[in-house]
N, C-alpha and C positions, 0 to 999 in steps of 0.2 A: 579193184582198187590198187593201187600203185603205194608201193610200200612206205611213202611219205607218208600218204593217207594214215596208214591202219597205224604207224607212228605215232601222230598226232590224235587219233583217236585213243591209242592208249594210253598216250599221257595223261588224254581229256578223262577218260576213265578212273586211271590212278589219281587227279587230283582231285576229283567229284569225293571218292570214296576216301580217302585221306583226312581232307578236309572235314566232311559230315560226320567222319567217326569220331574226329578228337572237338570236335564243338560240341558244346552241350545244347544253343539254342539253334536251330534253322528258321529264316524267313521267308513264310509259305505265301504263296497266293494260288488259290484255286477256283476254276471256273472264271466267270463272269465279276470275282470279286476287284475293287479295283486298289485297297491297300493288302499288305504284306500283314501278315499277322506271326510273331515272335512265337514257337512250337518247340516243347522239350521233345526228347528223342532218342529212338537208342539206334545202332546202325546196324543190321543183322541181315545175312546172307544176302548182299548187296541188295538193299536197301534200305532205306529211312523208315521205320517203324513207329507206328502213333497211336498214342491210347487219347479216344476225348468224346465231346459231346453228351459226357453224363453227368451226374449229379456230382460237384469237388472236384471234376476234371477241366481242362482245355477245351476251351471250342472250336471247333472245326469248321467254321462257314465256308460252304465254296467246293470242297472236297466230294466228289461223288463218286462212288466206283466206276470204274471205268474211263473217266475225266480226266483232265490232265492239270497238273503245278508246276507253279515256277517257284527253285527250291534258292535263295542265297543264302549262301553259307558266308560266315563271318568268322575273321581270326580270334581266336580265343583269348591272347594275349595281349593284341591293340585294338580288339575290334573294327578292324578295318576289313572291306567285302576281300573275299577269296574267288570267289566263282558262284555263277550261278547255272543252274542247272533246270532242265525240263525231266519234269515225272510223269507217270501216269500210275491214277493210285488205283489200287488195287484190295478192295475189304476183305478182310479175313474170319472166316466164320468161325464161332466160338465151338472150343473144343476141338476143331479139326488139328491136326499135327503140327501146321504150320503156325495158325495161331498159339497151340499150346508153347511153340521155341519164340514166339514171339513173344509172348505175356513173359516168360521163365527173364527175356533181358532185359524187358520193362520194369517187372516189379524191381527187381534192384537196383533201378535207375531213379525210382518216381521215391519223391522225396514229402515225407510230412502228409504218410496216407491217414484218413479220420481211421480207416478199419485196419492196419493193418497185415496181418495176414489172409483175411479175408476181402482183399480189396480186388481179388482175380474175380473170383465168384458176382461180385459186385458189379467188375469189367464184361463178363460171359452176361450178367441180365440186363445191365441198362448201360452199357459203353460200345465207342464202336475203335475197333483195332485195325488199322490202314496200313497197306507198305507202299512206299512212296519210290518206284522202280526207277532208275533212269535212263532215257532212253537214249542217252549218247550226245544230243545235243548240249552243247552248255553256247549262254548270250555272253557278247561281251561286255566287260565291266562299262557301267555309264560315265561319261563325262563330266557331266554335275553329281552334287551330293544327293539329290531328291530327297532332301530334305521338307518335312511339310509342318507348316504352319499348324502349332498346338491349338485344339479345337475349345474355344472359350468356355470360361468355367469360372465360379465364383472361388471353388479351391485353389485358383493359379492366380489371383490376383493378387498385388504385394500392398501391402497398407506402411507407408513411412514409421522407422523403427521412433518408439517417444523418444522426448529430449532429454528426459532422466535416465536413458539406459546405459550410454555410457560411461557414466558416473559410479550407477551400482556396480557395473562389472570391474571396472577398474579399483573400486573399495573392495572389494572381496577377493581380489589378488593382493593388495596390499596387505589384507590381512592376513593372509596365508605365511606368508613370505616372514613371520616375525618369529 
């Protein structure tokens, strides 16, 4: 490799891991999945670390060990895309050393657990704990937004506000104000 190369690999490096660490959400796609799904995350000893597919956690569709992701990371503070990156994920068996450094960055990440402190033990019987490795390559950012059409739903539909409402809202200021 010609020293331009390993250059630009490590930039490609440094911005992969930069980015994943200071976001809190990554957007995964795995396997044969064909949307992106929003994944909390912690980032430890380069790589994306995932607890889900249990009972109160995230789910993981698409993710199999061995398999590979496409990881984009998004700005924390415009939410505008950073980079996207390829994984190949990697499951973590419970109790082994690797998993136990990986649960120890989870739990104090994972926010509003039902159990607790007993939400590891909970992860070790019915969760599964993923690291998301990257493998060097990152895609370049898209052209368009891929933006997609919200999947119809009686909860998204808007019904015309009555003709009395802005009446009341504007009387209940006025009387504020006195």
């Amino acid at each position: 490799m010609t020293s331009e190369l390993l250059g630009e690999a490590l930039v490609d490096r440094t911005l992969v891991e930069e980015a994943t660490k200071k976001s809190g959400l990554v957007w995964v796609r795995g396997g044969q999945e064909t949307a992106a799904r929003a994944l909390w995350h912690v980032w430890h000893d380069g790589a994306a670390c995932l607890v889900g597919d249990g009972p109160g956690e995230q789910p993981l569709p698409g993710l199999v060990e061995g398999g590979s992701a496409e990881v984009t990371v998004r700005s924390k503070d415009k939410g505008g895309r950073l980079v996207t990156w390829t994984a190949t994920v990697t499951g973590l068996a419970p109790g082994s050393e690797a998993w136990e450094a990986a649960v120890a960055e989870l739990k104090g990440k994972r926010l509003n657990a039902p159990d607790g402190e007993a939400m590891t033990g909970r992860w070790a019987r019915e969760c599964r704990v993923l690291r998301l490795e990257p493998t060097g390559a990152t895609s370049p950012l898209p052209e368009d937004s891929l933006a997609a059409r919200p999947v119809p739903s009686p909860a998204t539909t808007r019904e015309p506000a009555p003709a009395g409402l802005p009446k009341l809202l504007l009387r209940g200021r006025r009387g504020r104000r006195k």
